[in-house]
C-alpha positions in Angstrom: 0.0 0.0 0.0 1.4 3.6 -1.0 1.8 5.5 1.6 0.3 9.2 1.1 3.0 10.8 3.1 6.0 9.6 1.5 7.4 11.5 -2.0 11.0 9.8 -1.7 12.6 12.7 -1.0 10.0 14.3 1.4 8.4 11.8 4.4 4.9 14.9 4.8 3.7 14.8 9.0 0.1 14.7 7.3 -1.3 13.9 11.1 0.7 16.8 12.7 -3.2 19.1 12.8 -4.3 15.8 14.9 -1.5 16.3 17.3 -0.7 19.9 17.6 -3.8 21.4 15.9 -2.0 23.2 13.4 -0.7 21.9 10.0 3.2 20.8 8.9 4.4 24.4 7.3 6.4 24.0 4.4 9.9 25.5 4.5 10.1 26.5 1.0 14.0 27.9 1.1 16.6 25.5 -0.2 13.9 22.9 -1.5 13.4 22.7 -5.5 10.5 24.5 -7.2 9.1 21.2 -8.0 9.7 19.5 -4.6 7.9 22.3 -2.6 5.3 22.3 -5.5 4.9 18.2 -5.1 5.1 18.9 -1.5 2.3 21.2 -1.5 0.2 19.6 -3.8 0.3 16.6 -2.0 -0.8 18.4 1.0 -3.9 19.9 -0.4 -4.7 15.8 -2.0 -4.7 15.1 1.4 -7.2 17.8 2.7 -4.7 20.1 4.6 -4.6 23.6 4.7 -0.8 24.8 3.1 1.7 27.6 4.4 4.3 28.1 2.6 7.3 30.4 3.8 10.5 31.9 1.8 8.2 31.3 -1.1 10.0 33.1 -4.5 7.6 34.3 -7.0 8.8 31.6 -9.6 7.0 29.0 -7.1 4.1 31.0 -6.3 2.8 31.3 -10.3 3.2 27.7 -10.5 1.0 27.2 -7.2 -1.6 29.7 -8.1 -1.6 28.3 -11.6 -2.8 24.8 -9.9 -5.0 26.5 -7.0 -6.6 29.4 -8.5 -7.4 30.8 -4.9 -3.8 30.7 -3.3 -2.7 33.8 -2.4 1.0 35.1 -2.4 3.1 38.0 -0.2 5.6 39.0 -2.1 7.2 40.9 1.0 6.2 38.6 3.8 7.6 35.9 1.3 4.1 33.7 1.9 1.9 31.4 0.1 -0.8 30.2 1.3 -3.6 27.9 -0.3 -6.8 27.5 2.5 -6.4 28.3 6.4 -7.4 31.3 7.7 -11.2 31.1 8.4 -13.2 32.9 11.4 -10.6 35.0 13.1 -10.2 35.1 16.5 -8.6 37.4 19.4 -6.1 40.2 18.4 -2.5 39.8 17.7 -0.8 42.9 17.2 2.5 43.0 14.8 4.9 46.4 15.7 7.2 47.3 12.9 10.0 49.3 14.1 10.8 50.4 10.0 10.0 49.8 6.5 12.9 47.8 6.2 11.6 45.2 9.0 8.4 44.4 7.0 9.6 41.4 5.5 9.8 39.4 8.7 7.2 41.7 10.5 4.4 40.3 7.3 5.8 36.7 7.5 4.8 37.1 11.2 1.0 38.6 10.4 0.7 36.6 7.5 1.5 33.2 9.8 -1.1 34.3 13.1 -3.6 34.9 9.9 -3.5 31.6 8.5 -3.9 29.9 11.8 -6.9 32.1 12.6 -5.7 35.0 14.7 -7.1 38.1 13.9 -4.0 40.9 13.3 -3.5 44.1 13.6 0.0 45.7 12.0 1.4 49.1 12.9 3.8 50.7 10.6 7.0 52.6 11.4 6.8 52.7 14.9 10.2 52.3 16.0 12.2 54.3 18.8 13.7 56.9 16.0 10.4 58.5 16.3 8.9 57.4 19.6 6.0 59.6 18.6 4.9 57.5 16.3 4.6 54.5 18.7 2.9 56.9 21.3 0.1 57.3 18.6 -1.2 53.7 18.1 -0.4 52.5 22.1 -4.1 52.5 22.5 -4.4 49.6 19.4 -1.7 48.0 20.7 -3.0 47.6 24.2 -6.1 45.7 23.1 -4.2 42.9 21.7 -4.0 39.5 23.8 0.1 39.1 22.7 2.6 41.5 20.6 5.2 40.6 18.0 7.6 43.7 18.0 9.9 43.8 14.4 13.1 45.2 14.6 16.3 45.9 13.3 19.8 48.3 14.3 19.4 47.7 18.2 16.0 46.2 18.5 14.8 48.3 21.1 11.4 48.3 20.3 10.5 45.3 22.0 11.6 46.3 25.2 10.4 50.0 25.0 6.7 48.2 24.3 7.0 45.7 27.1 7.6 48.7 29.7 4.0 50.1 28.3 1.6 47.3 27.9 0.7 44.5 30.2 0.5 41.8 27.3 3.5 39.5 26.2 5.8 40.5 23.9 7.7 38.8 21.1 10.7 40.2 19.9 11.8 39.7 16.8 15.0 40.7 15.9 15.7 41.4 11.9 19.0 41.8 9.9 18.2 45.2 8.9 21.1 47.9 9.7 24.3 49.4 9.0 27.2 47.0 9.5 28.3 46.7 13.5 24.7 45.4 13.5 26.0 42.1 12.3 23.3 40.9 10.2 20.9 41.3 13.2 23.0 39.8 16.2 23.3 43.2 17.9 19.1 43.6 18.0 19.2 39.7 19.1 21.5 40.3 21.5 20.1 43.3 23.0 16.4 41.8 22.9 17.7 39.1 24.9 19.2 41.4 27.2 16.1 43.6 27.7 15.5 45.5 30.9 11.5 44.9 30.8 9.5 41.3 31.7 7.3 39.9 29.8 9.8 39.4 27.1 10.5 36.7 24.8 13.1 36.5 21.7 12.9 34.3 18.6 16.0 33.9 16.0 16.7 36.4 13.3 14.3 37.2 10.6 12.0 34.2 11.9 8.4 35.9 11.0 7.1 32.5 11.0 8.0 31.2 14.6 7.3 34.8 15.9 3.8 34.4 14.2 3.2 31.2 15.3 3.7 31.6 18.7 1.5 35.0 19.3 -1.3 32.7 17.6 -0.8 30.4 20.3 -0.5 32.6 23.2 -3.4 34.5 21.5 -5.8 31.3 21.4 -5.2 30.1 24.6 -6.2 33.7 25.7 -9.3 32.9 23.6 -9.9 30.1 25.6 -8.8 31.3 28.7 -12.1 33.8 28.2 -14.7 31.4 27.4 
């Protein structure tokens, strides 16, 4: 007997949503066009929902060409065929610049597609603290924060010391060179001052994502 899960060069955790409650992601980076397509496909035979991340735009024409109703980030670097559905709670997504959209939009469009309703402020980081000062109220009625940024990531930290919600840092590798390719905002996230903290790895949209959907479910929960 064939087994559905197994493309020779991909074994798919097709009964991950029965564990976890949330679909295998697909990794799309460093994989073929035609593996992650096969990959995909494969998924969708099989009734799942289908994230894809680090998607290039090569991959998502042939995707959209199969499933009309797949939809593509070019910025977030997403693709995404189903998922979504009837959001619920708020997870709000801080962008400290233009230049940490990328992994600020992998991070919105991940909480989406696991059905987290998200909210994403703009150019809020501490070069014009202003800015942040004028969307604190929207910001405070989210359940969990993801804070985006760059240089010396000290957005995260400057919202943790105003709201009394978690908060996800995620550190990107935007900024001049001593910023290392984003070490210095890791390492200063790491090292912030203010609880209620936490850090994932450089440019990771996706885990940052993923976990404020889970912290924001369980808050879902926690209220019914």
């Amino acid at each position: 007997m064939t087994d559905p899960a197994d493309l020779g060069f991909a074994r798919i955790d097709l009964k991950r949503q029965d564990r976890t409650g949330y679909p295998e992601v697909v990794y799309c980076a460093g994989k073929s066009a035609d593996q992650a397509e096969a990959i995909m496909v494969r998924m969708r035979e099989q009734g799942l929902p289908v994230l894809g991340t680090r998607a290039e735009p090569a991959l998502a024409e042939r995707i959209r060409g199969r499933f009309p109703g797949a939809v593509y980030d070019e910025t977030a670097r997403t693709l995404t065929i189903g998922g979504g559905g009837e959001a619920a709670g708020l997870v709000a997504v801080a962008a400290a610049g233009t230049s940490d959209l990328p992994a600020a939009l992998e991070a919105v469009r991940t909480a989406e597609f696991f059905g987290s309703k998200v909210l994403l402020s703009c150019d809020v980081g501490v070069a014009g603290i202003h800015r942040l000062f004028d969307r604190l109220g929207e910001l405070r009625e989210a359940r969990v924060i993801v804070a985006a940024a760059g240089m010396e990531g000290a957005l995260p930290s400057v919202i943790a010391g105003l709201v009394a919600v978690p908060v996800i840092a995620l550190p990107t590798s935007a900024g001049y060179g001593a910023s290392f390719g984003g070490l210095s905002a890791l390492l200063g996230m790491l090292t912030a001052c203010a609880p209620g903290v936490s850090v994932v790895n450089i440019d990771n949209g996706f885990g940052a994502g993923y976990l404020a959907n889970l912290i924001n479910k369980g808050a879902a929960y926690a209220h019914v």
